[in-house]
KESEMI-954979 format. One line per 8 residues: their letters; for each residue z, y, x of N, C-alpha, C, CB. Coordinates in nm, 2 decimals, decimal comma, always signed. Glycine has a CB too. Layout:
// KESEMI-954979
A = Z/Y/X/Z/Y/X/Z/Y/X/Z/Y/X | ... $
//
This chain:
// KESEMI-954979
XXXXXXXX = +0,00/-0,12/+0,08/+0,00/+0,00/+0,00/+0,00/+0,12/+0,09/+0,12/+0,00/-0,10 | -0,07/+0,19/+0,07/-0,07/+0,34/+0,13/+0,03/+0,44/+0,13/-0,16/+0,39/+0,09 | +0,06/+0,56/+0,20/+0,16/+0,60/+0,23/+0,14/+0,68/+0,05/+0,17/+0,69/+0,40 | +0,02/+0,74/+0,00/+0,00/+0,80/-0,11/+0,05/+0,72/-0,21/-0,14/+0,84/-0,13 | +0,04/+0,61/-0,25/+0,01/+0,50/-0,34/+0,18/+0,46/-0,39/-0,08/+0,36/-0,26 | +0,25/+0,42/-0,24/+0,41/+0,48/-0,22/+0,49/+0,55/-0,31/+0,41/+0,56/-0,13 | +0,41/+0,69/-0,29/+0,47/+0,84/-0,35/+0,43/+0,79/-0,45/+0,42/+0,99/-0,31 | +0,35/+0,77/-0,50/+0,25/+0,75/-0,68/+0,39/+0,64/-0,75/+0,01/+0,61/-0,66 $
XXXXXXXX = +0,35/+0,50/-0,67/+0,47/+0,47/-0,77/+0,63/+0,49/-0,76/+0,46/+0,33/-0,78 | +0,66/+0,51/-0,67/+0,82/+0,55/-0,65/+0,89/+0,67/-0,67/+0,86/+0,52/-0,54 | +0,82/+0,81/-0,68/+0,84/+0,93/-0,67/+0,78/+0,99/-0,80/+0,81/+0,98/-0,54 | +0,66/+0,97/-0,85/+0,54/+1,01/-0,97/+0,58/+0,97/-1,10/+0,39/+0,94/-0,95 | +0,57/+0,77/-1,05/+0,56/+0,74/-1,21/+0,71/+0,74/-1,24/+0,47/+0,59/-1,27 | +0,83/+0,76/-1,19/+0,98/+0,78/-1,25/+0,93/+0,92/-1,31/+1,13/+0,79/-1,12 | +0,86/+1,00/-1,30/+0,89/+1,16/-1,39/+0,89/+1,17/-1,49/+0,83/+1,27/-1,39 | +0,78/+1,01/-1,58/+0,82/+1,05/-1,75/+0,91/+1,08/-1,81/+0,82/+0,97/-1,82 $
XXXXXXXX = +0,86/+1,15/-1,91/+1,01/+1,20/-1,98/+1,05/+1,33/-1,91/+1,14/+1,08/-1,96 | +1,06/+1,34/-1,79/+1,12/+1,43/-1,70/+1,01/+1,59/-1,72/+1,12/+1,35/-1,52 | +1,15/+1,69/-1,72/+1,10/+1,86/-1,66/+1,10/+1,88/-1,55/+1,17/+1,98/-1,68 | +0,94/+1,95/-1,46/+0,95/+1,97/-1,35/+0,91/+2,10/-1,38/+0,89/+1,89/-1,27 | +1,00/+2,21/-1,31/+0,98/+2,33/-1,30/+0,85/+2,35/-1,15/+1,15/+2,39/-1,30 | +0,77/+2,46/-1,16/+0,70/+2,52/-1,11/+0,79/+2,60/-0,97/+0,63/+2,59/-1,23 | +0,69/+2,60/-0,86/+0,82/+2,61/-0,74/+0,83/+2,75/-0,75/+0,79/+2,57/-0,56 | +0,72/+2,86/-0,78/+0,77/+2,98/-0,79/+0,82/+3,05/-0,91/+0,69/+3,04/-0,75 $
XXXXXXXX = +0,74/+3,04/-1,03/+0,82/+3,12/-1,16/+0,87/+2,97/-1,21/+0,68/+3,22/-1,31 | +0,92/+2,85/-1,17/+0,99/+2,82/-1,27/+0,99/+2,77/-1,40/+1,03/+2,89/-1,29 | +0,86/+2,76/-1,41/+0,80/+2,75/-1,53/+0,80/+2,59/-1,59/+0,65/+2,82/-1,52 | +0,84/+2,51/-1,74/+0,90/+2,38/-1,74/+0,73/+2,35/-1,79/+1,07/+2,33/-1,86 | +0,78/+2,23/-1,69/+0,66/+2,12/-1,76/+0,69/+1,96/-1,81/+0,55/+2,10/-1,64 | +0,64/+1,98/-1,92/+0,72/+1,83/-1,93/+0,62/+1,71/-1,92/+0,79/+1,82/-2,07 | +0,65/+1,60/-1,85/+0,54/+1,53/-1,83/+0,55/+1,41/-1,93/+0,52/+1,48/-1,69 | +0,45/+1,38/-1,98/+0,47/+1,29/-2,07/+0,39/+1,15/-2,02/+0,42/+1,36/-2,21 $
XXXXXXXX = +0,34/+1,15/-1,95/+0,31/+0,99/-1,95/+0,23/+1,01/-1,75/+0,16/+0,92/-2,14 | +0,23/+0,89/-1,73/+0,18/+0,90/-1,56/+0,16/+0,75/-1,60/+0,33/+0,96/-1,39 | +0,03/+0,71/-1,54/-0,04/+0,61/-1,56/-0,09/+0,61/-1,39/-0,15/+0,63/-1,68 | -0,19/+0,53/-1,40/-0,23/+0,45/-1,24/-0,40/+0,54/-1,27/-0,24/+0,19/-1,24 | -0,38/+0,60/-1,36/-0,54/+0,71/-1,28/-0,50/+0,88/-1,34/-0,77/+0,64/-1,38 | -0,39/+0,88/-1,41/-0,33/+1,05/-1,43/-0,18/+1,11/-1,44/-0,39/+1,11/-1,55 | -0,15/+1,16/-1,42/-0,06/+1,26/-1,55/-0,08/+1,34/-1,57/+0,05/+1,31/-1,55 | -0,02/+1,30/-1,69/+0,01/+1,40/-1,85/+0,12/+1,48/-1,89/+0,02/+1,31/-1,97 $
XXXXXXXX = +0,06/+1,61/-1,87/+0,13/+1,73/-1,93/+0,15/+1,82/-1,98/+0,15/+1,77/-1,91 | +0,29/+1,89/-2,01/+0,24/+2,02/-2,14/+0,37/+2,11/-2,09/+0,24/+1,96/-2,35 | +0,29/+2,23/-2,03/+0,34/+2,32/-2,00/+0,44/+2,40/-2,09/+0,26/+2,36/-1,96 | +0,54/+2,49/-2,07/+0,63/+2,57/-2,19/+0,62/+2,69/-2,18/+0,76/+2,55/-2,19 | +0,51/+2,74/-2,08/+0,46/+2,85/-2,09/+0,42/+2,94/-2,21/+0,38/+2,84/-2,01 | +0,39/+2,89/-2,31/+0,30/+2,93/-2,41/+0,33/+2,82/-2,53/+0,14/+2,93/-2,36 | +0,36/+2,89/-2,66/+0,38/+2,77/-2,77/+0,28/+2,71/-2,81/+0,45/+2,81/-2,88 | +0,16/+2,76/-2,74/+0,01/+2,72/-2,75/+0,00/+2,64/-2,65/-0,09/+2,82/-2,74 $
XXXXXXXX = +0,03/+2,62/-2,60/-0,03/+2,52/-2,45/-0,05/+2,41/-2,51/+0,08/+2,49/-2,31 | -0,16/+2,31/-2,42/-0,20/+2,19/-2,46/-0,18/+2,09/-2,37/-0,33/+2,20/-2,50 | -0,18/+1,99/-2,40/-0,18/+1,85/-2,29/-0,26/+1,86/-2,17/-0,25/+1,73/-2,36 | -0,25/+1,83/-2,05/-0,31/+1,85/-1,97/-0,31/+1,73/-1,87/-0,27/+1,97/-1,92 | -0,40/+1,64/-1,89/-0,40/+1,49/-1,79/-0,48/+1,54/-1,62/-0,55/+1,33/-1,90 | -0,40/+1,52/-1,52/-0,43/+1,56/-1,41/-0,45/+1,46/-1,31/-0,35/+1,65/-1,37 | -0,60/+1,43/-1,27/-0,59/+1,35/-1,24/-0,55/+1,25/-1,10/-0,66/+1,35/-1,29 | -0,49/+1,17/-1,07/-0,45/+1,09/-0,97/-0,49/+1,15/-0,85/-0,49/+0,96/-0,98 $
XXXXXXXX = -0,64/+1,13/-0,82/-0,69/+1,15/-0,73/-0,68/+1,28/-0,68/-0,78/+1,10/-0,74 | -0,67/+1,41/-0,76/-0,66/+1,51/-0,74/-0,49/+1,49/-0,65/-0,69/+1,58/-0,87 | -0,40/+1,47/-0,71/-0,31/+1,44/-0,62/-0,34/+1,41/-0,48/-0,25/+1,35/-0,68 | -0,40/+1,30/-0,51/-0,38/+1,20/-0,36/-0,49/+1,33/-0,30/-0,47/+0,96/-0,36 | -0,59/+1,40/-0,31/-0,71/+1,45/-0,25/-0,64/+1,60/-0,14/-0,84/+1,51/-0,39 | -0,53/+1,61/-0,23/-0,43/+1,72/-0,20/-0,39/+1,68/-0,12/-0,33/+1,77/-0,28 | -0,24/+1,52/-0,13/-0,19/+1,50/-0,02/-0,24/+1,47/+0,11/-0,14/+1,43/-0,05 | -0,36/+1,40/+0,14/-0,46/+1,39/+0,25/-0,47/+1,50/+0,31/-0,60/+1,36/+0,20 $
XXXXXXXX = -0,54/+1,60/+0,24/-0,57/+1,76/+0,30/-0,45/+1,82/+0,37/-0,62/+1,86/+0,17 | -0,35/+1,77/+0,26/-0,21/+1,84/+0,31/-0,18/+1,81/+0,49/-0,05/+1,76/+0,19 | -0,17/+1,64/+0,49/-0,15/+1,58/+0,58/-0,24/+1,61/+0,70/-0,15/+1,49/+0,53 | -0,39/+1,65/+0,67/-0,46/+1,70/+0,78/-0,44/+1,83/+0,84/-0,57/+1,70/+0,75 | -0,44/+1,93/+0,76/-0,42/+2,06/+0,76/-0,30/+2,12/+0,83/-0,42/+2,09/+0,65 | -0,15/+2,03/+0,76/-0,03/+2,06/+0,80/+0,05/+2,18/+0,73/-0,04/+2,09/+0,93 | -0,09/+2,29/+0,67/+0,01/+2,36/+0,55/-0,09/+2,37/+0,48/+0,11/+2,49/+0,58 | -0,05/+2,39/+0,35/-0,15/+2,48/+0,24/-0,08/+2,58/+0,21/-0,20/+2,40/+0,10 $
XXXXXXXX = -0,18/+2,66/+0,13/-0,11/+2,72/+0,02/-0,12/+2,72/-0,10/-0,10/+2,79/+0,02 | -0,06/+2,73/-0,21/-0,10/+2,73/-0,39/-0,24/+2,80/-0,37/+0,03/+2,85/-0,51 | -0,26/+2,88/-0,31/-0,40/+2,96/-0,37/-0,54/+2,90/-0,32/-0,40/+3,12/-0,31 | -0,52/+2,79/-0,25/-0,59/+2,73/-0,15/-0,57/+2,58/-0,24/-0,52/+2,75/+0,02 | -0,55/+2,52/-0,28/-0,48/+2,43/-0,40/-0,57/+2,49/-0,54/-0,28/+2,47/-0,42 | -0,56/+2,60/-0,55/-0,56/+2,64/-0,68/-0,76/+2,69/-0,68/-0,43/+2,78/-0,70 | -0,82/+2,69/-0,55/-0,95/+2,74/-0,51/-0,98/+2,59/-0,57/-1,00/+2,79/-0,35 | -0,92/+2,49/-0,53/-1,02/+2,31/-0,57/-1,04/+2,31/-0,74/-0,89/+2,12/-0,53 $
XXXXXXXX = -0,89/+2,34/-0,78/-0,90/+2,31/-0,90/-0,81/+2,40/-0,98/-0,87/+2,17/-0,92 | -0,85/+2,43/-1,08/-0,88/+2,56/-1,17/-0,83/+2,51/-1,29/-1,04/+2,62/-1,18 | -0,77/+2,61/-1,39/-0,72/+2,54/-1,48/-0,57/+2,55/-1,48/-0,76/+2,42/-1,48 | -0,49/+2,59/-1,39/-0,35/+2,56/-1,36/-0,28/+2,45/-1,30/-0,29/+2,57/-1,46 | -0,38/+2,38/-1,23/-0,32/+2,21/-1,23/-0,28/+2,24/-1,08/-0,45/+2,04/-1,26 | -0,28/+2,38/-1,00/-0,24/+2,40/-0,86/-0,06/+2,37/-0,86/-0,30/+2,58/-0,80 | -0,03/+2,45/-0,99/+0,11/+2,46/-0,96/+0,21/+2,35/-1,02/+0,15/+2,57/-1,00 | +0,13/+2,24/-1,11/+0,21/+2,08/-1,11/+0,18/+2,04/-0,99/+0,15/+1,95/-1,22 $
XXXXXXXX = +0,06/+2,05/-0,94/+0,01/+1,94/-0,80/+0,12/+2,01/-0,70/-0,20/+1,96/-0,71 | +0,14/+2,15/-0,69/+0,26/+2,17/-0,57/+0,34/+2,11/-0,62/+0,31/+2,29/-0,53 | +0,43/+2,12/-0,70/+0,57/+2,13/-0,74/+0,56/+1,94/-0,78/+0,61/+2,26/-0,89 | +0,50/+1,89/-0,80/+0,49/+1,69/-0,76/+0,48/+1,68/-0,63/+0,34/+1,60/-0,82 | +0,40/+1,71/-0,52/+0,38/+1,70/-0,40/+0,50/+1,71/-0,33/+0,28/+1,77/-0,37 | +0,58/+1,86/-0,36/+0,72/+1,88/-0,27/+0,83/+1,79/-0,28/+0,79/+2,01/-0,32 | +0,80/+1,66/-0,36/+0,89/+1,58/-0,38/+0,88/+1,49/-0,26/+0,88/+1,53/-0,49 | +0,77/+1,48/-0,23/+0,79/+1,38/-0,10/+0,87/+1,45/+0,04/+0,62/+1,32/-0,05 $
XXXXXXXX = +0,90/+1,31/+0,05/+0,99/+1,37/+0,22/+0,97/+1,43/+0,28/+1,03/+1,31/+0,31 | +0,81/+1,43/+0,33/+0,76/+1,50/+0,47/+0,69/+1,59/+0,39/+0,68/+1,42/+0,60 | +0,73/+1,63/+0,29/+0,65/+1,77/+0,23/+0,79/+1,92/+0,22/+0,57/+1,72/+0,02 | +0,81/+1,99/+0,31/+0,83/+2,12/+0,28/+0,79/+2,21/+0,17/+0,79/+2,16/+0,36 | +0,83/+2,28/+0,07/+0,81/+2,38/-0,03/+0,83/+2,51/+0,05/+0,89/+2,37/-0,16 | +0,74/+2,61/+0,04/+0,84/+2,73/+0,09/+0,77/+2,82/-0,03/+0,83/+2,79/+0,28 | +0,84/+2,94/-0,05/+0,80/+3,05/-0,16/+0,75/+3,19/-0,11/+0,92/+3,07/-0,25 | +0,63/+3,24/-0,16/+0,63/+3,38/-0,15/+0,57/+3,40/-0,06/+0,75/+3,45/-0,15 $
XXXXXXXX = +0,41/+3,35/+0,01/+0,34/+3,27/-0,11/+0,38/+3,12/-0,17/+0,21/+3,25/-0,05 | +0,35/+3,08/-0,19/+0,40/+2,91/-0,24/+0,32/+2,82/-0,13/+0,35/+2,84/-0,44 | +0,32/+2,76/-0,05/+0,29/+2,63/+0,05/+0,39/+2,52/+0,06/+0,30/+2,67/+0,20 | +0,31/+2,46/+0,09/+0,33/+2,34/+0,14/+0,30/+2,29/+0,26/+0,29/+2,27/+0,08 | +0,42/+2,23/+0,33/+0,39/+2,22/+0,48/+0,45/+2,09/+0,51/+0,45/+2,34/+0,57 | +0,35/+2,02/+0,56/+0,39/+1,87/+0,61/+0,48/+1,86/+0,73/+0,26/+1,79/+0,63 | +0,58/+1,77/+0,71/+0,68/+1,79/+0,84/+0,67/+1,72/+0,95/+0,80/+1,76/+0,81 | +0,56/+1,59/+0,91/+0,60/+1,47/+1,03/+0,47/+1,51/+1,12/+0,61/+1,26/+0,97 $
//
């Protein structure tokens, strides 16, 4: 199993059910279901907001990049994919160990 695949089932698919707040405003998301090709979510930003399935690979395409790169940033995240899915993909990603969060801008920086 891959170091990504790892994170996916031991760290990802435990968030059902679970609020993950957004690393800079904070903002709740609640995820409703994490399968073996997305998660599913619905932001509390707006009493309009809709479901939003994000997919796997977008994850994993992030953590790779992350890993090569050594840092990103949300806005650099947020150039791939459009839509808002920059700031679940940070705020899931900072969960892993060798991922750093820092704020103001929002990055991510790989530790090992």
């Amino acid at each position: 199993m891959t170091e990504f695949e790892t994170f996916w089932q031991k760290t990802v698919c435990p968030l059902q059910g679970e609020i993950i707040r957004t690393l800079d405003k904070g903002i709740e998301n609640k995820i409703l279901s994490v399968t073996s090709d997305y998660l599913e979510r619905k932001s509390t930003r707006s009493s309009n907001s809709k479901k939003q399935k994000v997919p796997k690979a977008s994850f994993q395409e992030i953590f790779e990049w992350l890993k090569k790169e050594k840092v990103l940033k949300r806005s650099e995240i947020n150039e791939r994919y459009k839509g808002g899915r920059s700031s679940i993909i940070a705020a899931i990603l900072s969960r892993h160990d060798a991922i750093e969060r820092r704020i103001n801008p929002v990055r991510l920086i790989w530790k090992q």
